[in-house]
N, C-alpha and C positions, 0 to 999 in steps of 0.2 A: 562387591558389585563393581564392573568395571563402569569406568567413564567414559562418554563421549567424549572423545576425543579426536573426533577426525569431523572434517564439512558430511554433509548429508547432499543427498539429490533430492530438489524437489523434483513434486511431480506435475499432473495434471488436476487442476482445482477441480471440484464438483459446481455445479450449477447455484449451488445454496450459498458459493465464495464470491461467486463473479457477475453477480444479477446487480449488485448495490455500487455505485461509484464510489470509493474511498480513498483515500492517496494511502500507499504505502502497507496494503493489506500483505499481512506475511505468509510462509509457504504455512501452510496447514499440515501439512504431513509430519513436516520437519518438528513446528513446535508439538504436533500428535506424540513422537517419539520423543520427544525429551518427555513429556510429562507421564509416560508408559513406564520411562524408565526408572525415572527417579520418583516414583509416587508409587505407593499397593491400592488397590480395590478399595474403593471407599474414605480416601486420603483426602483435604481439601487443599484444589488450588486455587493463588488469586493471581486474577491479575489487576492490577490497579490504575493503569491505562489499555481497558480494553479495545480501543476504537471500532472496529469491524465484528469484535468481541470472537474473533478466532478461537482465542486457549480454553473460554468456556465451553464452544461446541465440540471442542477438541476432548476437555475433561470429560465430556460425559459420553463423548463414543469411546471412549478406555475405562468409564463405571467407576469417574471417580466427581466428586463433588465439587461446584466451582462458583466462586465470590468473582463479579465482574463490576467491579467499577471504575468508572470516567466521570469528568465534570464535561465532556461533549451528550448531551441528552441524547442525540443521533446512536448511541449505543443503549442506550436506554430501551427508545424505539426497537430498532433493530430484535433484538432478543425479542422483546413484546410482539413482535411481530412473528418470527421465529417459533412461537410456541403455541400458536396458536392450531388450530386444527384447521385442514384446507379442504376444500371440494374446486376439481374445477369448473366442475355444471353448474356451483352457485355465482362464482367470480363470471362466468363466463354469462351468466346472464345478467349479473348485476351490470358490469361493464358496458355491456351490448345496450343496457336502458339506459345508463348514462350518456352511452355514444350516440345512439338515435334520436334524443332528446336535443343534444348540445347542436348535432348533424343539422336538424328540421329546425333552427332556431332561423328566423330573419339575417341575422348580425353575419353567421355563420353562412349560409347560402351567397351572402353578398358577397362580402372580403375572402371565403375561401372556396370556390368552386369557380367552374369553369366549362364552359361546355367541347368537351372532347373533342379534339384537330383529328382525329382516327375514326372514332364513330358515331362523332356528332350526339353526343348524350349531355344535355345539360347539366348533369351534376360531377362530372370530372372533379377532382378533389385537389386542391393546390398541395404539395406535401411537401414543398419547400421554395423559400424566396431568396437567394443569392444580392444581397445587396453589395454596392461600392461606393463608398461617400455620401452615403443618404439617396444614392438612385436604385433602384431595383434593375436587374440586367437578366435575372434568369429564373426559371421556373421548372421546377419537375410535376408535374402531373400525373396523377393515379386517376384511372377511371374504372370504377366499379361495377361498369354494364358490361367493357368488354376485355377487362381485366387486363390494359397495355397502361406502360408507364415510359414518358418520354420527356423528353426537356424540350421547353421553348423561352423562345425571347416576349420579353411580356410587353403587349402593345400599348397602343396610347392611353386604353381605357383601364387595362389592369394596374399600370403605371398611375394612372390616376386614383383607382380607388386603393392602393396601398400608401398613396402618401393622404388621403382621405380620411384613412381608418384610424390615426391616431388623434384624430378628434371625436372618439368614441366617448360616450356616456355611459362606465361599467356598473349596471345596479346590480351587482355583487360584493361583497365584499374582500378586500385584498391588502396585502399589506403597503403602506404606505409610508412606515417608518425610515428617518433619514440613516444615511449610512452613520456609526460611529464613527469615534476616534480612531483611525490605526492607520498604520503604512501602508496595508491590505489596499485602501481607497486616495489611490494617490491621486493628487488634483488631474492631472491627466486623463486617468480611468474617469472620473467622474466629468469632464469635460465631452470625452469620447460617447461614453452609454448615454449623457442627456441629459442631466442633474443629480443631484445627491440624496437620493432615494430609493429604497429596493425595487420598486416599480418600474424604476428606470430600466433593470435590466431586462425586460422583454420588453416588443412592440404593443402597444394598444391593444390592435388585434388576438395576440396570443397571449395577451393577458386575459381579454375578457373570455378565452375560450377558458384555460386556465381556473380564474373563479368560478365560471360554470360548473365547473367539473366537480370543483373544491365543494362548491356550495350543493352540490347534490350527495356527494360522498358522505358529507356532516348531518345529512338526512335518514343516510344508511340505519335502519333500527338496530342487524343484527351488530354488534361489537365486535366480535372475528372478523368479519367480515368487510365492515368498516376500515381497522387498521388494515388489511391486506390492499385493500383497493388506494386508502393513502399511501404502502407502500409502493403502489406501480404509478403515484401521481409524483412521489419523491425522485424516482425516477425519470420523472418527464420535464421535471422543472430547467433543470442546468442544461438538457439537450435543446428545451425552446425558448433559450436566452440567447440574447446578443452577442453571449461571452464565445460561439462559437462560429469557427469560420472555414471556409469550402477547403475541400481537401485536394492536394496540388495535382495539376493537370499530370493526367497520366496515372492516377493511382485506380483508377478504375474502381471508383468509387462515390460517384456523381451525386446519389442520393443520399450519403452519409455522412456526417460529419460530430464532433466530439468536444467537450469542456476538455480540450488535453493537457494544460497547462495547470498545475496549484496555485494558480493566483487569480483576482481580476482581474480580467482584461479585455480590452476591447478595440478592435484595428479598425482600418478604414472597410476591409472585407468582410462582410456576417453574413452569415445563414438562416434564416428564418424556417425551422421547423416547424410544419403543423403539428400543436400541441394535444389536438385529438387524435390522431393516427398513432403516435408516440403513443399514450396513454392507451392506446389498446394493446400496441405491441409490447408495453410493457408491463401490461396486464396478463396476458394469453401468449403463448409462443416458448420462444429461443429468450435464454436469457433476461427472464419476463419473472413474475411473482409467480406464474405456474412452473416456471421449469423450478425454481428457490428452493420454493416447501414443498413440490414431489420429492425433490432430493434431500430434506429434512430427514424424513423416515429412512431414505434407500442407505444414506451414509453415515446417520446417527442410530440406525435401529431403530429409532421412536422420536418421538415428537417430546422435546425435553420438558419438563414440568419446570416454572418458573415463580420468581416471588421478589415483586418490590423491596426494597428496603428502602424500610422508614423508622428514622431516626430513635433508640434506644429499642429498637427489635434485636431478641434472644436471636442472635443469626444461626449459632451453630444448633439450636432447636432447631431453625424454620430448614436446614439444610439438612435433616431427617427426613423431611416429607417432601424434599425440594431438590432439584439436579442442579439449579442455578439461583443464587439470589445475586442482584445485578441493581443498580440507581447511577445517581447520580453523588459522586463522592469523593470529595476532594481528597487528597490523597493527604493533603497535610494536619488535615482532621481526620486521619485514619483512626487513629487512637480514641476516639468516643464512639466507630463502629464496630472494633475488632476486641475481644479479647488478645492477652498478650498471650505468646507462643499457641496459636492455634490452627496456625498456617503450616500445611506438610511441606509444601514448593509452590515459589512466587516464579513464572516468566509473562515478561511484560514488555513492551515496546514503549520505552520512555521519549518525552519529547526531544527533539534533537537541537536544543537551544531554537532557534528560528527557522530552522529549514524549512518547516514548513508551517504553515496557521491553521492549524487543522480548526479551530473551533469558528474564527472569521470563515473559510471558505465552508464551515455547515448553515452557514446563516442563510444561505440561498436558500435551505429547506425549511431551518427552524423556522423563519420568520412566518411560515404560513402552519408550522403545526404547533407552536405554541398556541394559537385560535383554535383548534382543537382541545390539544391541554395546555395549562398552564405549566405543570412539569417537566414539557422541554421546551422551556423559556434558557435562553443560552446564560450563564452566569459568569463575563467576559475575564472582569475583575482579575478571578480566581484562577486563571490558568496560568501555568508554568511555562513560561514560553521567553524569548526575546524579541521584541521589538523598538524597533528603532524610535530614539525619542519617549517613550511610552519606561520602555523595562530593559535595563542594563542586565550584561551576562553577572553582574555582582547579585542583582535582586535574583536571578535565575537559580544561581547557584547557593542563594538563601535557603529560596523555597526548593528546590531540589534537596538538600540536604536533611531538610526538616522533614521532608516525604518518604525519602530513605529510610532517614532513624525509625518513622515509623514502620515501615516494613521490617527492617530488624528487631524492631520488640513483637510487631506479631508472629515472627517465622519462629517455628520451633528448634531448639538448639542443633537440632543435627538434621535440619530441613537447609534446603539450597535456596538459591535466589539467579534466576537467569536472564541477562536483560542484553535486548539485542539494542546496538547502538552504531550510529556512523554520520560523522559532520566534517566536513572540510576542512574547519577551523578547526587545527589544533589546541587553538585556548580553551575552544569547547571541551574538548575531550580533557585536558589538564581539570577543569572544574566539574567535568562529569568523576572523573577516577578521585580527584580530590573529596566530592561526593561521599562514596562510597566508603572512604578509609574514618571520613568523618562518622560516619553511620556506624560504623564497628565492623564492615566487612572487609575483608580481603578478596581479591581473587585468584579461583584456581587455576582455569585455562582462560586462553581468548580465544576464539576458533574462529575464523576467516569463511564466513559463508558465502558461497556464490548463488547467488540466486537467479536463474533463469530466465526470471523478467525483469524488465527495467521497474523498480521503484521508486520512493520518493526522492531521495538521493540523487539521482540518477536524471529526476525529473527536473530538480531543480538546479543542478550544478552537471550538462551531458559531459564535460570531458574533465571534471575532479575525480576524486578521492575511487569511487566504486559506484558500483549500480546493486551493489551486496550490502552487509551486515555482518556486523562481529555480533560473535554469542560471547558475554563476558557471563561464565559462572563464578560465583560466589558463596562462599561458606562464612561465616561468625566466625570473626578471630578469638582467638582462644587469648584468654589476659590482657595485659598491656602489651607485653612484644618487648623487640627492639626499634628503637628511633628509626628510621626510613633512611637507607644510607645515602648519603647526596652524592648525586654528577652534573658534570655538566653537561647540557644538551647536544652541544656540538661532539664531545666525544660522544655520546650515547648513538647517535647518531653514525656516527665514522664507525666504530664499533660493529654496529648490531650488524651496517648492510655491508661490510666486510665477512662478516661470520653466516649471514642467510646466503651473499654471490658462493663461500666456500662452501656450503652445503651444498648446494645446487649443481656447485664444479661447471658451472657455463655460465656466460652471461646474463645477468635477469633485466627484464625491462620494469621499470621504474616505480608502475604500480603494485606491482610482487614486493620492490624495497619499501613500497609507504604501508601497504598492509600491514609486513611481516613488522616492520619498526611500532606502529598503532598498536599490534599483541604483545610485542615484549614490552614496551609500555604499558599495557595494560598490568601486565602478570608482574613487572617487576616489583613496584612498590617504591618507587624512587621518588625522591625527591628531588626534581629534577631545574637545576638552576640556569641561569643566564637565558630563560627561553627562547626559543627562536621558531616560531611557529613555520620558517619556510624551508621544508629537509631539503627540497628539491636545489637552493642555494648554496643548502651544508654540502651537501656532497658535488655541486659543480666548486666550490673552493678548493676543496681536496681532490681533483680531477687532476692528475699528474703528476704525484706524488703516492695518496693509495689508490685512488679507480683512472680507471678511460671507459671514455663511451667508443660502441662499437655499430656497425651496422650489420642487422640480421636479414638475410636475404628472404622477400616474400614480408616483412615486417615491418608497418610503420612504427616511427620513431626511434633512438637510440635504444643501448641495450647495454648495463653499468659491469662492467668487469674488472680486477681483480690487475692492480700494473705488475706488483708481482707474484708470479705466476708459484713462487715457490713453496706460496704457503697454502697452495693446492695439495691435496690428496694425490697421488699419482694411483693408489689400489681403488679411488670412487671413483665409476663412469659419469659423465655427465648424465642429467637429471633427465635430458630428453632420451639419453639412449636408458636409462634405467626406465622409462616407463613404457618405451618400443620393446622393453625385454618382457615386461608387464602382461601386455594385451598381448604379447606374441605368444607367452604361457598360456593366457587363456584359452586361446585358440586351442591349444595343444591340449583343452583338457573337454572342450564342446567346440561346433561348429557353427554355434548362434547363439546372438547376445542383442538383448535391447542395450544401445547406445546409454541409458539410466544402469541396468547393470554394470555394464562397465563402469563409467564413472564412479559409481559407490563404490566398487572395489579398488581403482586407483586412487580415492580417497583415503581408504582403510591403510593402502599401505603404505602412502605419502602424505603422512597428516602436515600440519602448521607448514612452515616455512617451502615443506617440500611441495606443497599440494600444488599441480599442475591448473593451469587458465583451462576451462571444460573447451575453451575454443579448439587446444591445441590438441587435448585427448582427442577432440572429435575427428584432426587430422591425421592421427597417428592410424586410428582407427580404420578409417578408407588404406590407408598401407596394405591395411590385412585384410579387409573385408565389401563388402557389396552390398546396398543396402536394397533389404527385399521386404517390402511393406512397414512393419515397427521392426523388423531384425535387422540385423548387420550380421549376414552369413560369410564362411570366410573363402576368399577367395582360393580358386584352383591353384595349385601349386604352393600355397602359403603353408605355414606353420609346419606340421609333420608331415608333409606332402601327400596327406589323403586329398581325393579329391570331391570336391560340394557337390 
């Protein structure tokens, strides 16, 4: 069986991906095809930080069996929710009695309606409030009788009863627990939102719509039903909090706005969404619990069959009669849920030392469905993670180790392990690889994936490391080995981005050299001494002796070349003209190509170090071609001179 060995294209997510806020959900396709490859019909995969729980729905549109667990409960949910069977005539009238209910209440007529400036209808619906420093300045309006939506400035009385409403009296019930310990809630943020409490982060007003909502859903008899509708109120929570703010003039986008950042935060400017309008459109519509689980069946085939795991269950019994068993499971207590070797292939998105807090930034949700169940009660403790003051990268790299080892005693001997990974901080990556070797595995490749949309990485650090992901596979080493031969970092370093600028035979710019360097670091197995976490200083030292930077016309920033030239190939064309030779073939062999085709094939034939930035494919690409709807047909006169 050949390997993957080259980046993949992702593609276009299905509705059942992009319905649920997640940080850092990965492409679907991509892990689809690793687990196609490397697993038969009926294999078990795990993953053991599933967050979004991708690789289980991915298992079972390939028909093969999948163990999902996270100590984030938020995956828990999710799948539970996922498996359930959907109508949308029943949501669509559940929601409607929830909305007309919460609509007709007193509290709600006062604080969020308005009588229409267009046609004069007293119940216009406020669907957003724009504040600045605790004043209210703008307002979007929806009006239901003659179906216009426009912005106004909000006069003395609406200004009045919004700074009125937060002396509301909620007889609902809500959470009111104080923020924990963490970095997440820095004195700041908690200054800014209003105090130190979950409550804090909505206004008054769109809390008490909020509990309404909540406290009728908890009423819901049917139990599918129920979870579906708490999925579209999960949804509603983070867009009708303070954490979000107007989006910049000129985006043409006045009545929208986003939790965009993976942290708390909160500026002098917010947005006050109406938290019923939300809740319907994220009940019914685009991107809503209807579009989610229509597309359950359309991209899965079926609606997967699921099953809790709970503590001392025969799992690979329950995954007989089961497509997913999935909880709540620490990874470092892996070994009292798994038998040893019964794992075909583990791929998994491990935590990226601190980049991001995936389980503080779920507490916007948990905090209200733990009052549902107490099973997604968040268990903070127990996560693997870094933070500041709290967990050193030593304790990280403890419990990481210990999580590992136990995936290698579960994975079968001649089963793989694929773990996509990527942090700024090199010490990171030194105690993630250090990980790994500790556990008993080696790796085989590292493969540099670009991912098409910005991620977590990406989110948290815009102009570090990548907006991508390495795929680091791994196999069980065979014996003891040999000791790990040492260098030092600064040659490793001078090395490697001398030997990827000569493959390339042109100048690379810089992120191409930190990539390529993270891969052979991964694959080498070095022990790597004197470290020096900053490449970018290694090779400005040696700037005039072995590189110069260079300027590439149409390109920001430098571009690291090669001072002498001699240790160039003179028979390799440079890397851009070898992949203009590329797509100029292609041409010569069809007349149209989606822009993803191509890509996968300059992928296939410029794997690792060579593999082109998709930015630049995309320019080469126009050289040749014309884009006519999803094709890139090729231009007149191009390739073998037939003409399109």
């Amino acid at each position: 069986m050949k390997d993957i060995d080259f980046a993949l294209v992702e593609t276009k997510r299905p509705p059942m991906y992009t319905a649920m806020k997640y940080w850092g959900k990965k492409p679907h396709n991509i892990w689809g095809a690793y687990i196609a490859h490397y697993t038969q019909e009926g294999d078990v995969i795990l993953d053991p930080f599933s967050g979004s729980a991708i690789a289980a729905f991915e298992a079972v549109r390939c028909g093969r069996k999948a163990i999902a667990f996270d100590i984030n409960p938020m995956t828990s949910f999710l799948i539970d929710v996922y498996s359930t069977e959907f109508s949308a005539a029943r949501m669509g009238q559940a929601a409607g009695r929830i909305a007309a209910e919460v609509a007709g209440s007193p509290v709600y007529r006062r604080y969020m309606t308005v009588r229409c400036a267009r046609c004069g209808a007293p119940n216009a619906e406020v669907q957003h409030t724009k504040w600045e420093n605790g004043h209210p300045y703008e307002m979007g309006v929806a009006c239901p009788a003659c179906g216009r939506r426009y912005l106004a400035v909000p006069d003395g009385e609406m200004r009045a009863l919004a700074l009125e409403a937060e002396g509301l009296e909620i007889p609902f019930w809500y959470p009111a627990d104080p923020f924990f310990e963490s970095p997440s809630f820095s004195k700041s943020f908690v200054k800014n939102i209003g105090g130190g409490s979950f409550d804090r982060l909505w206004t008054k007003r769109n809390l008490f719509v909020l509990a309404y909502i909540f406290d009728r859903i908890l009423q819901q008899p049917e139990q599918d039903l129920q979870k579906q509708l708490l999925f579209g109120f999960v949804q509603t929570l983070h867009l009708a909090s303070k954490m979000c703010v107007p989006r910049r003039a000129g985006a043409n986008r006045d009545f929208s706005t986003s939790w965009g950042r993976a942290a708390y935060l909160c500026s002098g400017r917010q947005m006050e969404m109406n938290p019923l309008l939300l809740f319907q459109r994220s009940c019914l519509g685009k991107q809503s619990v209807e579009s989610a689980l229509t597309s359950v069946k359309s991209h899965l085939g079926r609606v997967p069959s699921a099953k809790r795991y709970i503590p001392g269950m025969d799992v690979m019994a329950e995954l007989q009669a089961h497509d997913i068993l999935y909880g709540v499971v620490d990874i470092k207590e892996l070994d009292k849920a798994l038998p040893a070797q019964s794992i075909s292939f583990v791929i998994t998105d491990p935590p990226y030392g601190g980049l991001v807090q995936y389980l503080d930034l779920s507490c916007v949700w948990l905090v209200w469905l733990r009052q549902y169940s107490p099973l997604l009660s968040p268990c903070l403790e127990k996560e693997i993670t870094v933070k500041k003051g709290q967990k050193g990268l030593e304790e990280y790299s403890r419990d990481f180790t210990r999580g590992i080892q136990n995936l290698h005693r579960v994975l079968k001997d001649d089963g793989r392990a694929v773990f996509t990974f990527h942090n700024k901080d090199l010490a990171v990556w030194k105690s993630f690889l250090h990980s790994l070797g500790q556990a008993g595995f080696c790796v085989e490749n590292a493969i540099h994936q670009q991912n098409r949309r910005t991620g977590e990485s990406n989110v948290a650090n815009p102009y570090g490391t990548s907006a991508s992901d390495f795929y680091i596979r791994c196999i069980k080493a065979s014996g003891a080995g040999q000791p790990a031969p040492k260098i030092g970092f600064e040659a490793f370093v001078v090395n490697g981005a001398a030997a990827i600028i000569a493959a390339r035979n042109e100048p690379a710019p810089y992120q191409v050299l930190f990539n390529g360097l993270l891969a052979a670091m991964s694959k080498a197995g070095l022990e790597l001494d004197n470290f020096d976490t900053d490449i970018r200083r290694i090779l400005q030292k040696h700037t005039g002796d072995v590189f110069e930077t260079v300027r590439s016309p149409g390109r920001a920033g430098d571009r690291w070349w090669l001072r002498d030239r001699s240790l160039l190939s003179p028979q390799v064309p440079p890397l851009s003209q070898r992949v203009r030779g590329a797509i100029r073939g292609l041409y010569q062999k069809n007349d149209q190509y989606t822009l993803d085709e191509i890509i996968g094939e300059i992928f296939k034939q410029y794997p690792g170090d060579l593999t082109p930035d998709i930015r630049d494919i995309e320019a080469f690409v126009e050289e040749y071609a014309v884009r006519r709807g999803e094709k890139w047909v090729r231009r007149e006169g191009q390739a073998d001179g037939r003409k399109v």
